[in-house]
Structures are given as structure tokens and as C-alpha cells.
MIKOLKOL-745638 format. One record per residue (C-alpha): residue in three letters; x, y, z. Coordinates in steps of 0.02 Angstrom, whole numbers, padded with zeros to 5 digits, always signed. Last residue first. Example, Ala and Ser with C-alpha at 12.3 -4.5 7.8 and 13.67 -1.06 7.14 Angstrom:
REM residues 2
SER+00684-00053+00357 ALA+00615-00225+00390 
END
This chain:
REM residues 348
UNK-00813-01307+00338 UNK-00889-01460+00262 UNK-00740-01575+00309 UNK-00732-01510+00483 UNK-00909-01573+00514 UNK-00864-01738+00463 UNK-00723-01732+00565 UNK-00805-01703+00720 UNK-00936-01829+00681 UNK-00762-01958+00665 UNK-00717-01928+00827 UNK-00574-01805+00871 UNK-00385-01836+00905 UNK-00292-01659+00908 UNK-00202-01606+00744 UNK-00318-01527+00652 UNK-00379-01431+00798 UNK-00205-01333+00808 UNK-00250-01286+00640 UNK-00408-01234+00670 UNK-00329-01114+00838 UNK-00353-01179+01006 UNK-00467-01094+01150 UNK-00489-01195+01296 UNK-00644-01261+01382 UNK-00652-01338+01578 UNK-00728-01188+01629 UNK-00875-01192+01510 UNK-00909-01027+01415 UNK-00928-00842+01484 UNK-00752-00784+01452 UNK-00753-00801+01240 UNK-00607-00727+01155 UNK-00657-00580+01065 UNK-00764-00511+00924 UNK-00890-00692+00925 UNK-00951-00779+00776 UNK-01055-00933+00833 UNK-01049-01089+00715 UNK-01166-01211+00736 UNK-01154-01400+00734 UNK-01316-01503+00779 UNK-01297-01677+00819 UNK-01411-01835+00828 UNK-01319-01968+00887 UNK-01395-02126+00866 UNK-01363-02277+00993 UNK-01328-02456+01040 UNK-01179-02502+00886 UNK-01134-02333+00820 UNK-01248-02212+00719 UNK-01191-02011+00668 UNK-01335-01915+00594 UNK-01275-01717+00564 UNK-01370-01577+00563 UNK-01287-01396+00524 UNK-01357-01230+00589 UNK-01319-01082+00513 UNK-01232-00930+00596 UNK-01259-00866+00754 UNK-01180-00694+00772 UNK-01130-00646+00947 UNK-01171-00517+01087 UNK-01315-00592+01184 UNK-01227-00691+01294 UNK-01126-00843+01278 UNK-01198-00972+01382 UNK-01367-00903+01391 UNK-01361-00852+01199 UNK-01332-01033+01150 UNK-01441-01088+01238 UNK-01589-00952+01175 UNK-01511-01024+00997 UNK-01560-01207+01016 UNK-01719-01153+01081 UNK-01736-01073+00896 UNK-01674-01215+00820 UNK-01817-01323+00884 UNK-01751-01449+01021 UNK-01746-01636+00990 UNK-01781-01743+01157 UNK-01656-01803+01301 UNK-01535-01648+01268 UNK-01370-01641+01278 UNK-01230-01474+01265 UNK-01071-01483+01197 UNK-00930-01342+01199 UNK-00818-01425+01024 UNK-00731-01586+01053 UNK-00571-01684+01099 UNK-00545-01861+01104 UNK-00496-01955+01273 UNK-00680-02047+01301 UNK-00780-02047+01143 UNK-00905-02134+01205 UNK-00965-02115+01394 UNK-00844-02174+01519 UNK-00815-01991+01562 UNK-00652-01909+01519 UNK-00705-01811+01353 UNK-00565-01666+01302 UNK-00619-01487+01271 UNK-00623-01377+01134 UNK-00650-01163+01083 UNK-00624-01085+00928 UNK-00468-00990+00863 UNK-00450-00905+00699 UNK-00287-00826+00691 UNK-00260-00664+00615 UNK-00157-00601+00741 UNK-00335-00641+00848 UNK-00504-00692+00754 UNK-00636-00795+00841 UNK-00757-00942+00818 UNK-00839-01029+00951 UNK-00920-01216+00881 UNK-01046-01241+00989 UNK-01099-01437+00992 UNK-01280-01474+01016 UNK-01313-01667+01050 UNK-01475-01764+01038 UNK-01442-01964+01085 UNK-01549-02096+01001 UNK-01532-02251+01113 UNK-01543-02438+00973 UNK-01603-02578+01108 UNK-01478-02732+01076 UNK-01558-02852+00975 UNK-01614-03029+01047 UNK-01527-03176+01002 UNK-01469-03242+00840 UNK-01491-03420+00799 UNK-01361-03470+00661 UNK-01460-03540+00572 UNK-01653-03482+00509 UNK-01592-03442+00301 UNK-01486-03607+00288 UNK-01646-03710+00374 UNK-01679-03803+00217 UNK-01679-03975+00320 UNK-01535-04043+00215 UNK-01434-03871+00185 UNK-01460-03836+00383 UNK-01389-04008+00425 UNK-01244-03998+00323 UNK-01157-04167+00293 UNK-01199-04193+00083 UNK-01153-04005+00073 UNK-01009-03991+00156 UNK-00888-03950-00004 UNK-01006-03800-00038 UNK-01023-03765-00219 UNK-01207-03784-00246 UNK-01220-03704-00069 UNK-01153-03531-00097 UNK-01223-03419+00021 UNK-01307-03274-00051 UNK-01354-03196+00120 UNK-01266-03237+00302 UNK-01132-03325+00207 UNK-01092-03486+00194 UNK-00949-03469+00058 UNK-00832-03317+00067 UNK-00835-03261+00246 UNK-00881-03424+00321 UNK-00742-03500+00226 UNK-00620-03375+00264 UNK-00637-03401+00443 UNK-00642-03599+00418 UNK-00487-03608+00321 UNK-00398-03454+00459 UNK-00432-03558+00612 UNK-00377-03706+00538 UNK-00210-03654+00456 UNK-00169-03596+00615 UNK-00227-03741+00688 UNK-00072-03829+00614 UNK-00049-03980+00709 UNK-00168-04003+00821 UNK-00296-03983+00674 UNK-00444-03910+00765 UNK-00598-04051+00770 UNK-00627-04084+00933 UNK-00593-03920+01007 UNK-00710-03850+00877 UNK-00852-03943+00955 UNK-00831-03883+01115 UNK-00794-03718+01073 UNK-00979-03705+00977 UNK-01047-03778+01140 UNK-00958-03671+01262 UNK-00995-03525+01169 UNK-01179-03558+01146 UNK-01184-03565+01317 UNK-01096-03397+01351 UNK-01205-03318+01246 UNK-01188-03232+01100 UNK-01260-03377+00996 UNK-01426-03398+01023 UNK-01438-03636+01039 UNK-01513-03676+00879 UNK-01368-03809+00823 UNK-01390-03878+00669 UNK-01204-03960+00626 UNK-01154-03875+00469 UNK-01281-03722+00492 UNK-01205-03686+00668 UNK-01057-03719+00608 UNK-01027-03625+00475 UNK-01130-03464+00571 UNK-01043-03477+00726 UNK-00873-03461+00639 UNK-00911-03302+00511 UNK-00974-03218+00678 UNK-00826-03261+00787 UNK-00740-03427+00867 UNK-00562-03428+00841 UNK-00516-03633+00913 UNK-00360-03639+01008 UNK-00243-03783+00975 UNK-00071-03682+01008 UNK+00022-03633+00820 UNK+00115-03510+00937 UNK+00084-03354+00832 UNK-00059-03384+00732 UNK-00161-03489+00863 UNK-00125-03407+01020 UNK-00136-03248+00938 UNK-00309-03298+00853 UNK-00352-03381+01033 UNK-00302-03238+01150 UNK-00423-03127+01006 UNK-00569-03244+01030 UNK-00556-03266+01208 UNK-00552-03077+01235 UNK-00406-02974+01262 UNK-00455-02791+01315 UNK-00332-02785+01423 UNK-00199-02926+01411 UNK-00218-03043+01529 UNK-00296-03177+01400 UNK-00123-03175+01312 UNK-00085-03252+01482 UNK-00198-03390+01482 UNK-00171-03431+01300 UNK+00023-03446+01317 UNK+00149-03333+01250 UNK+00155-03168+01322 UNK+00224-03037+01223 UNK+00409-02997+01308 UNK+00435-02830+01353 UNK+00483-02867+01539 UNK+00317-02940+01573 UNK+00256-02793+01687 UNK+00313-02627+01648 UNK+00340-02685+01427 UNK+00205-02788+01419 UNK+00101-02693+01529 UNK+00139-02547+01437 UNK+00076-02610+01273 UNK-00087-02682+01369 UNK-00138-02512+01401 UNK-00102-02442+01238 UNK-00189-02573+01153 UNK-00339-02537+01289 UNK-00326-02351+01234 UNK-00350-02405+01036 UNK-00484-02533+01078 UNK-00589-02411+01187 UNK-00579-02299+01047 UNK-00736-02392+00950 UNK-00722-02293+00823 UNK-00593-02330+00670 UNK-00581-02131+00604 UNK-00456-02065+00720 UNK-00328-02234+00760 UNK-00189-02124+00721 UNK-00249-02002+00821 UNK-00298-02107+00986 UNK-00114-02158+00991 UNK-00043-01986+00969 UNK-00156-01926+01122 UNK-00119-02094+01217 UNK+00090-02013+01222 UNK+00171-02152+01141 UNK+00314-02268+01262 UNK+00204-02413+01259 UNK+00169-02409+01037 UNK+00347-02388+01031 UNK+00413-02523+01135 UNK+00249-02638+01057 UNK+00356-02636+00894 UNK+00323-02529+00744 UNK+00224-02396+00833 UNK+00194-02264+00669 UNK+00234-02378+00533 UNK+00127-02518+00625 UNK-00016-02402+00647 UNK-00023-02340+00478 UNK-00010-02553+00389 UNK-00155-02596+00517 UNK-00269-02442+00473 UNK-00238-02449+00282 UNK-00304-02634+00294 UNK-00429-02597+00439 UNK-00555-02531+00312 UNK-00534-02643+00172 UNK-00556-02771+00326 UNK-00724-02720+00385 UNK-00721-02654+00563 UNK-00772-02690+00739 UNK-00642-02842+00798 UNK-00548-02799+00620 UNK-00447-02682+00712 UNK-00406-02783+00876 UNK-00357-02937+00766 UNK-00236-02868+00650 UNK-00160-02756+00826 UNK-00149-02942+00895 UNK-00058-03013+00748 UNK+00064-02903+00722 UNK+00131-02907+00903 UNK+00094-03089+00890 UNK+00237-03082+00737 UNK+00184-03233+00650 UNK+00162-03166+00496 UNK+00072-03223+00324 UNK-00089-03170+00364 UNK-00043-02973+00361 UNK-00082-02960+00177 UNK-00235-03029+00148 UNK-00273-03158-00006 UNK-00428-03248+00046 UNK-00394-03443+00030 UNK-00483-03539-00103 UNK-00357-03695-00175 UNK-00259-03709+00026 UNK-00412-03687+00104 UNK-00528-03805-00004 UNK-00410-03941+00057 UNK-00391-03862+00259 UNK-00581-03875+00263 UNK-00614-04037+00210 UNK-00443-04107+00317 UNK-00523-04017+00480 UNK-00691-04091+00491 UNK-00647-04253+00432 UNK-00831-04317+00423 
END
């Protein structure tokens, strides 16, 4: 079987139309790749074409304030990308002389550069033989050859690479990387895959053993934390300006860099009326608590279960958290906040 000429046939008749696959820029290519690491792509789409109008080269993305980068990536989560991208920016330009490094190895440098994005640059910028080996991947050929070995692991990894290393077009594993991306994505799917038409079918060990619906091997899931979160949301009138109260998250907890209402955590859920004895402990007794809001807010290992409220105060609070500061909404507006922030902010 002729791995690379099947794939690179249906390729060039059934390729995915997407607008940034065309360039070579690996400044381009890297920011494509760090989006979609933890997003869908008619997501990242508008992301991709925002950021590169706002940092058009990896000059201006280095020489950004992190406050304007985490703001235009608001809404994408996982923020650790966006301050990694800014990390590695400046490298490039401190470090390399502000030239994007062009072998795998040092494309690996880069902070927050994993093997599968050093190989997609490597790849799609350098046309280097570097196999892209991520969910849509494991699952082709772990159906095409039968391999049960958990994929997420660094064995499995060595095994899938293995085999892909073999097979890659030295020529153009570009076009490689991207045929068997796309057909993962639009052909053996993880439901509703489309065997009748699959150009593997008299080779695929899964299809021949009907093992489609047990391969790839998955291991164990993650345990899911639920989190319980209070967030005060201090509101005010001065010069008629309504001011409330923020602070920006430094901890290596989530959210690190964005700003957010006075917060308090719980470990269990707490009745709305000990909810309100808190709130009167930090603020004293002379406010108006208004209604409380609940919001569910998932990510990847844990639930955040949030409750907004809105506490009407006649003057500028003096009792809250030190490390607050008072900001008016529209000030707010323009701050980097996560996306349970801004859902809140929508409704009010």
C-alpha cells in the first residue's frame, strides 16, 4: 500500500477549503496552529484573521503590552496559549535576532511548542519530513493499521510517529500532513465515518475486523473538578460614573493575567443566604444585595460553578480586598476578562 500517493490523490479531488492553508509564512502558520490546538476551526477562523490584523508580524505581536494580547484572544480560553505566543514572540525577536527558527529542533524551543505544532511549522513552512500527529491522525491510522496501543501516551506516540516517518512524502509532506488531517476530519471520523467511500477500505484493518467503533484506543479520562466560585460585583455611583471593583489573577490557576470581580471559593455549594452573611462580612452591613445570578462555565478538568451578585453600595467601598481597585463599566469593557465574565456582562 502506497500510503502517501492514496492519500495525496483523494487530497488533491477532496481537500477542505481553509483560508490560511495556502501560506507558508511560519509566523502564520504557528498562530493557525496554536488556535486550533483547543478550538474548532469556525471558531479560530475570525480569531486567526483578528490577531494577525492586530500583530501582523511577530515584531508587533513581541513589542504588545500582554494585556492587549490576552484581549484579543478574550473568548478562545485556554490563555496559556496566548501568553506563551507572547513569550515565544520576544524570544524571537531578544534571542534569535527576529528571525523564526527554521529547523524542527529549534521551532521545538519555542514556548509552548509541542511536537505536533514544531512539526506542522516544520512541515508547512520548510516542507521538512515531519509527520503532524493529532486526534484526526491517531484515529486514521490507528483504524487503518489496528493498533490498540492508548494513544496519549508517549508510546503510542512513538509508534504512530514511527509509522508515519515511513510513509511521509519526502517531497511534499506538506501536502501529506494536511491529506491525512483532512481526511480524518472528513472521512474516518470518530461517528458517521464514511467507509463505503473510503479509498482504504480493502487495507483497513478496523473496517475488516469491524473494529471502526473500538479504534483508536483512548485512555483513561481525566477526572472532571467542580469548582464553586462567588464573585462580588461592587457597584457605585460617582460624577455619574458607575464604578465597581476588579482585580487581576497571577496564580497558576486558570485564568492567569485576566481581570475579575472580588472572588471568593468554596469547596461545596453554599445556600444564598450564606452567600449573603459573606458578603456582609466583607462589606458590612450597609449595602443592598441584589439578585443572585448562576452561571455553569466547563473547561477541560473542571466545572465552575459561579454565582454573580450585584451589591449596591453609597460610596466607594474601603472594607474589600487590598489588592482590588475600583474601575468604571466602561473601563471594564476594555480590560481582558474570561469568557464567564463576559457572559455575565452580557446579561447586565
Amino acid at each position: 500500500m502506497e500510503l502517501d500517493r492514496i492519500l495525496e490523490d483523494w487530497y488533491w479531488d477532496h481537500r477542505r477549503e481553509l483560508p490560511w492553508k495556502e501560506t507558508s509564512n511560519p509566523y502564520h502558520i504557528w498562530l493557525r496552529e496554536v488556535i486550533l490546538q483547543q478550538t474548532r476551526v469556525e471558531q479560530g477562523r475570525e480569531y486567526y484573521f483578528r490577531f494577525l490584523e492586530t500583530f501582523p508580524t511577530v515584531q508587533d505581536l513581541a513589542s504588545a503590552d500582554e494585556k492587549e494580547v490576552l484581549k484579543c484572544w478574550q473568548g478562545l480560553g485556554y490563555y496559556s496559549r496566548a501568553r506563551n505566543l507572547h513569550a515565544a514572540a520576544r524570544y524571537i525577536m531578544e534571542q534569535l535576532g527576529g528571525k523564526f527558527p527554521e529547523t524542527y529542533e529549534e521551532i521545538l524551543k519555542l514556548k509552548g511548542v509541542g511536537k505536533y505544532t514544531a512539526a506542522a511549522i516544520a512541515s508547512f513552512a520548510y516542507k521538512l519530513p515531519y509527520p503532524v500527529i493529532d486526534g484526526n491522525v491517531y484515529r486514521f491510522v490507528a483504524r487503518l493499521y489496528g493498533i490498540h496501543t492508548p494513544i496519549g501516551t508517549d508510546t503510542a506516540f512513538k509508534e504512530f510517529e514511527t509509522i508515519l516517518k515511513k510513509n511521509i512524502d519526502k517531497v511534499s509532506p506538506d501536502v501529506f500532513n494536511q491529506a491525512i488531517m483532512d481526511y480524518g476530519a472528513t472521512v474516518c471520523k470518530p461517528t458517521g465515518c464514511e467507509c463505503g467511500n473510503c479509498v482504504f477500505s480493502e487495507y483497513c484493518y478496523a473496517f475488516k475486523n469491524g473494529k471502526v467503533a473500538l479504534l483508536p484506543i483512548k485512555g483513561s479520562k481525566a477526572v472532571v473538578r467542580p469548582r464553586y466560585l462567588l464573585y462580588i460585583d461592587v457597584d457605585w455611583t460617582a460624577e455619574d460614573e458607575h464604578y465597581t471593583m476588579v482585580h487581576q489573577r497571577h496564580s497558576k490557576d486558570i485564568w492567569k493575567g485576566l481581570y475579575e470581580f472580588p472572588l471568593l471559593e468554596y469547596d461545596t455549594k453554599k445556600t444564598e443566604e450564606e452567600l449573603n452573611t459573606d458578603i456582609r462580612k466583607l462589606l458590612g452591613d450597609d449595602i443592598e444585595i441584589e439578585e443572585h445570578q448562576e452561571f455553569v462555565h466547563k473547561l477541560t478538568h473542571q466545572t465552575i460553578n459561579a454565582t454573580f451578585v450585584k451589591v449596591k453600595i453609597q460610596e466607594k467601598a474601603t472594607r474589600i480586598l487590598q489588592n482590588e481597585r475600583p474601575i468604571t463599566r466602561g473601563e471594564l469593557k476594555k480590560l481582558p476578562i474570561s469568557r464567564l465574565i463576559d457572559r455575565y456582562l452580557e446579561k447586565t
